[in-house]
Backbone as CSV, one residue per row, in Angstrom:
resi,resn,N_x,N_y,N_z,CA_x,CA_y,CA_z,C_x,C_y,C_z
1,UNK,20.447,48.098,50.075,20.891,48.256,48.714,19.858,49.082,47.944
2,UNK,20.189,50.555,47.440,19.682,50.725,46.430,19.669,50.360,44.698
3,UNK,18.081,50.134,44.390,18.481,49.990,42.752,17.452,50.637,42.186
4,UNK,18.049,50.970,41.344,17.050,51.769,39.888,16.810,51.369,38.819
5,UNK,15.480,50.591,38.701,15.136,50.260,36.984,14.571,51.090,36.756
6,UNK,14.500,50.196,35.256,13.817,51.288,33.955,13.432,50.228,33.021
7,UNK,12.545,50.670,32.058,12.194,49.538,30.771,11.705,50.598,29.837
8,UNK,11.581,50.125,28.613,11.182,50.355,27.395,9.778,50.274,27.840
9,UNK,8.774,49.986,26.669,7.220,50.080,26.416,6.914,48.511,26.336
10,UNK,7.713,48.187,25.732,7.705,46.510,25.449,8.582,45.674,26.690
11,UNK,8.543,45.824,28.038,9.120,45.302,29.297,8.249,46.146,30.501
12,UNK,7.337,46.936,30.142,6.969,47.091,30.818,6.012,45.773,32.318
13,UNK,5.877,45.384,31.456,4.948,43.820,32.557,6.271,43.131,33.253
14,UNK,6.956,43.143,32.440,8.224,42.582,33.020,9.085,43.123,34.564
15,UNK,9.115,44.687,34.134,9.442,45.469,35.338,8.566,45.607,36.431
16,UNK,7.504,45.266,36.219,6.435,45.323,37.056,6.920,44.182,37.991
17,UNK,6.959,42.653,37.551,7.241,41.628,38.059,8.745,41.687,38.464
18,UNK,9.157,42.283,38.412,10.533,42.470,38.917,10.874,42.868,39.991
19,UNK,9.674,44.114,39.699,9.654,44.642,41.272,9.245,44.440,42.525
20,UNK,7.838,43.277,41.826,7.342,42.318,42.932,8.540,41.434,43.719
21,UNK,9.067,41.153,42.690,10.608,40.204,43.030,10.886,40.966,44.491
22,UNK,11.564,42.313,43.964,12.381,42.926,44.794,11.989,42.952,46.354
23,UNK,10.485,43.119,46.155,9.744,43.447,47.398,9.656,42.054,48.726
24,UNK,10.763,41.080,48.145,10.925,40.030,48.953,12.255,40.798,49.647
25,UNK,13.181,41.292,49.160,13.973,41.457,50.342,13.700,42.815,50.936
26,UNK,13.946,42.769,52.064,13.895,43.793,53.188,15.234,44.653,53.015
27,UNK,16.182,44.460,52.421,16.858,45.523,52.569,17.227,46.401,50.765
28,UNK,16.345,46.172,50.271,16.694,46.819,48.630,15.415,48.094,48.573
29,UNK,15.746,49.056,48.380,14.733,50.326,47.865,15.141,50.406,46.449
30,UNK,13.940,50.622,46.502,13.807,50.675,44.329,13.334,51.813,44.022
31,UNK,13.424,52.142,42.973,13.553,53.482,42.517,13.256,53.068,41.025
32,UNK,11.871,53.760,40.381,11.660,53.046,38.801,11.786,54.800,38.181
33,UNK,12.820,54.057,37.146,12.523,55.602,36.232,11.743,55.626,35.214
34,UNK,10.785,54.710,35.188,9.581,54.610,34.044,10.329,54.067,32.801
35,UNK,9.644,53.652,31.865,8.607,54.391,31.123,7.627,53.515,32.073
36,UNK,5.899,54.018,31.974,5.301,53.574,33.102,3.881,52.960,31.942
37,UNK,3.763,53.241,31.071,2.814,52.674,29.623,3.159,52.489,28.574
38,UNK,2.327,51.695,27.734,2.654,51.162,26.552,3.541,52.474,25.183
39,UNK,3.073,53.449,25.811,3.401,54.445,24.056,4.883,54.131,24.552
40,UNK,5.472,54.134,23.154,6.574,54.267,22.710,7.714,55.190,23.626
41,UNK,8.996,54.706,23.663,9.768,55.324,24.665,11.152,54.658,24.032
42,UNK,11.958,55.408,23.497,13.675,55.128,23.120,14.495,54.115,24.355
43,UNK,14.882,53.454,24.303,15.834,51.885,25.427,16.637,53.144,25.553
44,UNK,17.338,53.974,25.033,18.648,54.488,25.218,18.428,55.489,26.364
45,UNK,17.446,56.223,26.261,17.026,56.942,27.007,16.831,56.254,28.829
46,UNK,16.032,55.098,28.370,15.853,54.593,29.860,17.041,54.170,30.243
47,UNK,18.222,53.262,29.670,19.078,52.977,30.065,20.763,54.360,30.390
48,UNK,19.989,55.463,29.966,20.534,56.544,30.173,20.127,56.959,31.642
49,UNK,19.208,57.004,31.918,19.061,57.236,33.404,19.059,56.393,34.578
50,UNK,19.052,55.163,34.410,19.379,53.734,35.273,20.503,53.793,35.683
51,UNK,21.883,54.067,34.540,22.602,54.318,34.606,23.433,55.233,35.266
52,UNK,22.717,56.611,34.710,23.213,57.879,35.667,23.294,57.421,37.204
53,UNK,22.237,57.007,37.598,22.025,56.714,39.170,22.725,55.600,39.609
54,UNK,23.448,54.733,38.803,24.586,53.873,39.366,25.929,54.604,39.385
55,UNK,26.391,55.297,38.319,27.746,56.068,38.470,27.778,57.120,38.890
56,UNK,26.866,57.634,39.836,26.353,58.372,40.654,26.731,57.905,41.659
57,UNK,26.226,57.148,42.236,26.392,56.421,43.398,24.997,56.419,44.542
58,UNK,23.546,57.350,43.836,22.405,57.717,43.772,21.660,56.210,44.373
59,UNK,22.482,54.850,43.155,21.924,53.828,43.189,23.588,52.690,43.351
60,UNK,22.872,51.331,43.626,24.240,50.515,44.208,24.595,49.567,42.825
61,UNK,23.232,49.348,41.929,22.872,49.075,41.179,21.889,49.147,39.966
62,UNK,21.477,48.524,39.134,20.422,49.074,38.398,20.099,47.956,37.355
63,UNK,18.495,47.881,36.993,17.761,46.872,35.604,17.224,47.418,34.867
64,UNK,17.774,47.022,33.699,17.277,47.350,32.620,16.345,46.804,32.026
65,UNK,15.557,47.238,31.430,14.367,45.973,30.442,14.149,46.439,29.199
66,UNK,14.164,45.868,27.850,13.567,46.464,26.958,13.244,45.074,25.881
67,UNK,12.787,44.825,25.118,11.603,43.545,24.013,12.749,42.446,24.114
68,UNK,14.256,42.661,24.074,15.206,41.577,23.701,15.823,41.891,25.092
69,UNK,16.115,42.507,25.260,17.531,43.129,26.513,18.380,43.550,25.474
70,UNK,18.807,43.486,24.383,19.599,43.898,23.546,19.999,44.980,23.364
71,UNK,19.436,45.755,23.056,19.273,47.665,22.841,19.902,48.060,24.045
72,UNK,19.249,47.588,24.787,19.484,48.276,26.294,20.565,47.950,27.033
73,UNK,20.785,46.505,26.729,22.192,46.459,27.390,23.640,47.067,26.445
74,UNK,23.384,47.168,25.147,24.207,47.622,24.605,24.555,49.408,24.879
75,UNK,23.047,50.308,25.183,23.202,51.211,25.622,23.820,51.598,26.982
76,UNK,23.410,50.559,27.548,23.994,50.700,29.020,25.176,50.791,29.233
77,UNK,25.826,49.618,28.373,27.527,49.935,28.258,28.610,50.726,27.405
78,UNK,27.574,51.489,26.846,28.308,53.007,26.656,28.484,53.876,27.333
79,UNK,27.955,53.497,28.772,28.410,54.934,29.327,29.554,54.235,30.683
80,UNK,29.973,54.849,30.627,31.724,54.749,31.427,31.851,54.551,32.810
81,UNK,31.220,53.525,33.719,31.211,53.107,34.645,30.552,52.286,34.830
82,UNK,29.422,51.711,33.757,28.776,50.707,33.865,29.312,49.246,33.280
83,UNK,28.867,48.194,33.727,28.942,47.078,33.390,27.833,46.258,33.184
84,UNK,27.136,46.669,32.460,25.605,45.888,32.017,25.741,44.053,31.579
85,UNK,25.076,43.111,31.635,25.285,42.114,31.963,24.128,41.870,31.093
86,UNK,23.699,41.042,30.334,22.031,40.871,29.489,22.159,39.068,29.909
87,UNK,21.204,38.550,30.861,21.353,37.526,31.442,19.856,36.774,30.832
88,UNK,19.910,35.761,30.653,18.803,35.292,30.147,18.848,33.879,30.729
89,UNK,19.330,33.122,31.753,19.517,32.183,32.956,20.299,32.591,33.945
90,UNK,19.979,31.857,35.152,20.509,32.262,36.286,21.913,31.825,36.661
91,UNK,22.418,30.964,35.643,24.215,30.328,35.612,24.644,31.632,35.533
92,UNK,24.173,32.842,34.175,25.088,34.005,33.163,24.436,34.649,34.485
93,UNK,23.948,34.827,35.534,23.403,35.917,36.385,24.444,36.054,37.472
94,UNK,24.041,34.174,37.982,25.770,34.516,38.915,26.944,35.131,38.724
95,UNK,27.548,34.394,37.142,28.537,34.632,37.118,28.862,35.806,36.870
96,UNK,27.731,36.741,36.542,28.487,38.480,35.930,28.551,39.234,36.899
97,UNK,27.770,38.544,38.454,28.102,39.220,39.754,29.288,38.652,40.202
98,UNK,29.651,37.419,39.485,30.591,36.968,41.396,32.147,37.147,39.819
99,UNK,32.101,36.993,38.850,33.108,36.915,38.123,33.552,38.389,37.351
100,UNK,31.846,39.079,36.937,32.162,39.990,36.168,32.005,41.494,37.049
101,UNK,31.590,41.213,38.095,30.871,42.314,39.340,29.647,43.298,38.315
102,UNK,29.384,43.089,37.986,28.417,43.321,36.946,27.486,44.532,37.696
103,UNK,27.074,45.400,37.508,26.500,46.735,38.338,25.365,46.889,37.613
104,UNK,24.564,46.432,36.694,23.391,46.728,36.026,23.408,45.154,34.941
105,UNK,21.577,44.834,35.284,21.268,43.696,34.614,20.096,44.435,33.704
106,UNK,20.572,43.760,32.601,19.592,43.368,31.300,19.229,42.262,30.846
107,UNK,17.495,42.244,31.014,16.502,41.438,30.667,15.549,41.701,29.558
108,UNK,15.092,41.083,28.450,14.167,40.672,27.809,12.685,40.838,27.720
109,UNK,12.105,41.826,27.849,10.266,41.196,27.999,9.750,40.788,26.906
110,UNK,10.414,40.637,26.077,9.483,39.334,25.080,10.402,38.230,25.219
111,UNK,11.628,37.944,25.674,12.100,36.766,25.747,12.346,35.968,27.364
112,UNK,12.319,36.910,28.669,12.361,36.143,29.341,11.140,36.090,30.181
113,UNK,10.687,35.079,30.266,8.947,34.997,31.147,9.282,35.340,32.506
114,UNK,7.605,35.647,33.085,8.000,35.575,34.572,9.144,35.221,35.600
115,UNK,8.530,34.011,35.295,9.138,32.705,36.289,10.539,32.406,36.327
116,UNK,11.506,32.596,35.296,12.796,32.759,35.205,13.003,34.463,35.494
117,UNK,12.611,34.827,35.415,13.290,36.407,35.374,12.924,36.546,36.979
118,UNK,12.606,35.841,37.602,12.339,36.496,39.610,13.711,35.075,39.949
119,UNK,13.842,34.527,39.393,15.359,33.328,39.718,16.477,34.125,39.525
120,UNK,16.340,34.650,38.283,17.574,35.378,36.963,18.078,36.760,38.249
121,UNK,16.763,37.265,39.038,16.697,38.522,39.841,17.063,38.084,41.076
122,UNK,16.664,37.423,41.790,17.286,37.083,42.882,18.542,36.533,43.084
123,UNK,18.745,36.147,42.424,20.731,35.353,41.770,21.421,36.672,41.905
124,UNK,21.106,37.375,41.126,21.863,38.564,40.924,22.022,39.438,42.139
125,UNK,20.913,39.589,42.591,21.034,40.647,43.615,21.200,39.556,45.018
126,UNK,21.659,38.613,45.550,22.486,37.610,46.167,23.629,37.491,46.370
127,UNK,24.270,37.329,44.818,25.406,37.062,44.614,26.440,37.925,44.260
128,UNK,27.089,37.868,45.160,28.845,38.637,45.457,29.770,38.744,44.573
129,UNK,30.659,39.718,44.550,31.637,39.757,43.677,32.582,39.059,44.458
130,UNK,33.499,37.655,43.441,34.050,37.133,44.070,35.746,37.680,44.497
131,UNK,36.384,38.922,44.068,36.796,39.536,43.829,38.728,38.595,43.373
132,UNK,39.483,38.377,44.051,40.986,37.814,43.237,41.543,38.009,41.996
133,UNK,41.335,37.111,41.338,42.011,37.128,39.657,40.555,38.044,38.994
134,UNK,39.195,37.730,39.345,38.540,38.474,38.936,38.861,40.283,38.628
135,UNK,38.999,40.332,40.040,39.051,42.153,40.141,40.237,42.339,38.970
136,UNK,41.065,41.647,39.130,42.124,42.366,37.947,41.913,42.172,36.360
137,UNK,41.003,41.298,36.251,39.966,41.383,34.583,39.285,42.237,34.649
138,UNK,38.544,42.777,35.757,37.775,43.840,35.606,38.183,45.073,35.534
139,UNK,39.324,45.471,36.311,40.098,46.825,36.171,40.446,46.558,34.931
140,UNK,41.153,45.701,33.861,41.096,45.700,32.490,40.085,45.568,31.624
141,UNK,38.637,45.525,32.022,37.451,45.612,31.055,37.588,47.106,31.404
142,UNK,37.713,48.071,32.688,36.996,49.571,32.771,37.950,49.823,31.872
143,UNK,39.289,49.684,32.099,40.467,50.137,31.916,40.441,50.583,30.227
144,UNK,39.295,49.425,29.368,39.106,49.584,28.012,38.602,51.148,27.534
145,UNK,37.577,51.755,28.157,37.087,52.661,28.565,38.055,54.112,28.615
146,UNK,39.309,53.951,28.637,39.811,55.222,28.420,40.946,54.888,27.320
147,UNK,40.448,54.047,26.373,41.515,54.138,25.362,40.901,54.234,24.033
């Protein structure tokens, strides 16, 4: 599985630990599109290129990070193939994979600590789309997208 994060200035520690996460499974390559220090850096921007590389197909998935997850997940789901997910426990993590098939997660670095955010990360990238009655809510969430 490929994935591509990204964070703001204020998630940066966060993405860091994320990626430690990642480096438990053997089959995920990561791909960070920075920002990589503290100066200042626009969410829209990072979640502009996380993005690109999921509706691309570049990446299988993609994380976002920025001070709330807020900004960023809201940016994320402006662009037209994504389904950004802003998970802040690992119940809302499952379910936006196995219910919502969710293709990009948004996290917090001032609101979610370490220690939940490598649970919140491994849930996610685990857990399956369960696909049935689901898939056909979801072809009506994209489906929103061209009207």
């Amino acid at each position: 599985m490929k994935i591509t994060i990204g964070s703001d200035h204020r998630a940066v520690a966060l993405k860091e630990e994320v990626k430690l996460v990642l480096k438990e499974f053997d089959n995920i390559e990561v791909k960070d599109v920075g920002t990589f220090g503290t100066d200042a850096v626009d969410y829209p921007d990072i979640a502009e290129k996380v993005c690109a590389d999921v509706t691309s197909g570049r990446a299988d998935r993609g994380i976002v990070l920025c001070g709330t997850g807020l900004g960023i997940s809201i940016a994320s789901n402006k662009i037209k193939g994504i389904r950004c997910a802003l998970c802040g426990d690992v119940y809302s993590a499952r379910m936006s994979r196995e219910h919502n098939n969710a293709n990009v997660l948004a996290m917090g670095g001032r609101v979610t600590g370490f220690g939940p955010a490598g649970e919140i990360v491994r849930v996610w990238i685990t857990t399956e789309f369960a696909g049935g009655r689901h898939e056909r809510r979801v072809n009506k969430i994209m489906a929103l997208e061209e009207k």
